[in-house]
C-alpha positions as CSV (number, residue, x, y, z in Angstrom):
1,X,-17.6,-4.3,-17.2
2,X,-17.2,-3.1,-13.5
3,X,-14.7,-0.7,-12.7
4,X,-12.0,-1.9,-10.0
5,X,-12.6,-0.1,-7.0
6,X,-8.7,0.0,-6.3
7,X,-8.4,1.6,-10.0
8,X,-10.7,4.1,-9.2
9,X,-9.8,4.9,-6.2
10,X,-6.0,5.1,-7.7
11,X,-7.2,7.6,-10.2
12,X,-9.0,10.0,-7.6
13,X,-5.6,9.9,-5.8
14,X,-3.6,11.3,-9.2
15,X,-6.3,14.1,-10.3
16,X,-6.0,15.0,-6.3
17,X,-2.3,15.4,-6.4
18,X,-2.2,19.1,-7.1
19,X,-5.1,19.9,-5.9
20,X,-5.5,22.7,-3.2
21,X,-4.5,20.9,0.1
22,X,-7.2,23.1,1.9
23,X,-9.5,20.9,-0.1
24,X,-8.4,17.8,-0.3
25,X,-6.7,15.8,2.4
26,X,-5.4,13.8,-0.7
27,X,-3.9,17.0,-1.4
28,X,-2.5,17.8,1.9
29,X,-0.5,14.2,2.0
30,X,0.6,15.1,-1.1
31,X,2.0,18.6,0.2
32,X,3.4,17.2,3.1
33,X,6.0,15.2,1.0
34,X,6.5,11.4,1.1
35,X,8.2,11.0,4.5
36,X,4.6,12.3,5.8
37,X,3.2,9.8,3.3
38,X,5.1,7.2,4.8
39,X,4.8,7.7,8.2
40,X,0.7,8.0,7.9
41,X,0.8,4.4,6.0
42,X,2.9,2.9,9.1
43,X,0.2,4.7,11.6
44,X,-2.8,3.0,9.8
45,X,-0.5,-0.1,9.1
46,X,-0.3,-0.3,13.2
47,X,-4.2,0.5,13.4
48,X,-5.1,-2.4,11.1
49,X,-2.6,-4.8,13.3
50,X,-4.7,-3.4,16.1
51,X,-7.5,-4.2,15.1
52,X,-6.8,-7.9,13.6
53,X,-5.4,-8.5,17.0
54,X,-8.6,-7.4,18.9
55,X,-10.3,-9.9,17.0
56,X,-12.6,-7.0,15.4
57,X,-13.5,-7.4,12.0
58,X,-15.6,-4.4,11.6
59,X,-12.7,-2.5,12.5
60,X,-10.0,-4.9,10.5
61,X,-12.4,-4.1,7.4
62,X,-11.9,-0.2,7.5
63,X,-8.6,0.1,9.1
64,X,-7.6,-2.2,5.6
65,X,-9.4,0.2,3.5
66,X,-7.5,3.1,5.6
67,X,-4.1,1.2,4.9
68,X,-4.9,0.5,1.4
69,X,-5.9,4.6,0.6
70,X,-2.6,5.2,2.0
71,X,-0.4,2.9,0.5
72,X,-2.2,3.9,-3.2
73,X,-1.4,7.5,-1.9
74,X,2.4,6.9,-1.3
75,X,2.1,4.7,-4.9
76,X,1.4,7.4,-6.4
77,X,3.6,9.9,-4.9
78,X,6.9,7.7,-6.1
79,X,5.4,7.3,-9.7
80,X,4.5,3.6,-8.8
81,X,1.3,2.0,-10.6
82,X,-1.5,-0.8,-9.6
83,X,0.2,-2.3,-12.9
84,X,3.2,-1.8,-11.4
85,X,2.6,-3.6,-8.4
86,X,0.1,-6.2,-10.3
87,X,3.0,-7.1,-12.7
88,X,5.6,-8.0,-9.6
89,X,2.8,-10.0,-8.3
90,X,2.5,-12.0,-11.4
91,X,6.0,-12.4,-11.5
92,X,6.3,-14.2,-8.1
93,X,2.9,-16.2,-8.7
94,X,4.6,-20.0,-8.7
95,X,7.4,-19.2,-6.5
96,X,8.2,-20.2,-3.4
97,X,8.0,-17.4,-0.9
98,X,11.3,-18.6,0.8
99,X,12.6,-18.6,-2.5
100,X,11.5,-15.3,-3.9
101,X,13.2,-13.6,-0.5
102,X,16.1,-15.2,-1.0
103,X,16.3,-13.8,-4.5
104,X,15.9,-10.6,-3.2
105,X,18.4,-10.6,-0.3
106,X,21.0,-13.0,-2.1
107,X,20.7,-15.3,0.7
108,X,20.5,-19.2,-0.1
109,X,17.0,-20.2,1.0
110,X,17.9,-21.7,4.5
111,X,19.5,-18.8,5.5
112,X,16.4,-17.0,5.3
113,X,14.6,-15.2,8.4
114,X,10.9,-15.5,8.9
115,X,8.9,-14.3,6.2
């Protein structure tokens, strides 16, 4: 069987978490604490909006992958797994969007806001 790539790349990110952050820019996000975390995901989350607006799909492909790394970075910083995030998925498979918001919110479904 074929390793995920996701996994993988997930379990680079956890053996780089104490690593030397002079080696490792893994390590040096890690170092800088989870508000840098964060605010480098919401940099490359605005690159990869950049680049789906341009209409550039080269670019929407790696600024992704770039948005992805980060996200699996902060993931990991808050102790949050792929299975973690795979189970939630599978428990909204089947439901409305509208409906799993308004769950979340406590709102009644037309009160909703754009999704």
């Amino acid at each position: 069987m074929i390793d995920d790539p996701l996994d993988t790349l997930s379990a680079v990110i956890g053996a780089r978490r104490g690593a030397d952050p002079a080696s490792s820019y893994t390590a040096r996000l890690f170092a800088g604490g989870r508000a840098n975390i964060a605010q480098k995901l919401g940099e490359e989350a605005v690159e990869t909006i950049i680049a789906a607006l341009a209409q550039d799909r080269e670019a929407l492909i790696a600024e992704a992958a770039d948005l992805v790394f980060h996200m699996l970075v902060l993931l990991a910083d808050a102790g949050v797994s792929l299975d973690d995030v795979r189970a939630e998925i599978a428990r909204r498979e089947g439901v409305s969007g509208i409906d799993e918001k308004a769950a979340r919110t406590g709102q009644k479904p037309e009160q909703t806001h754009a999704d």
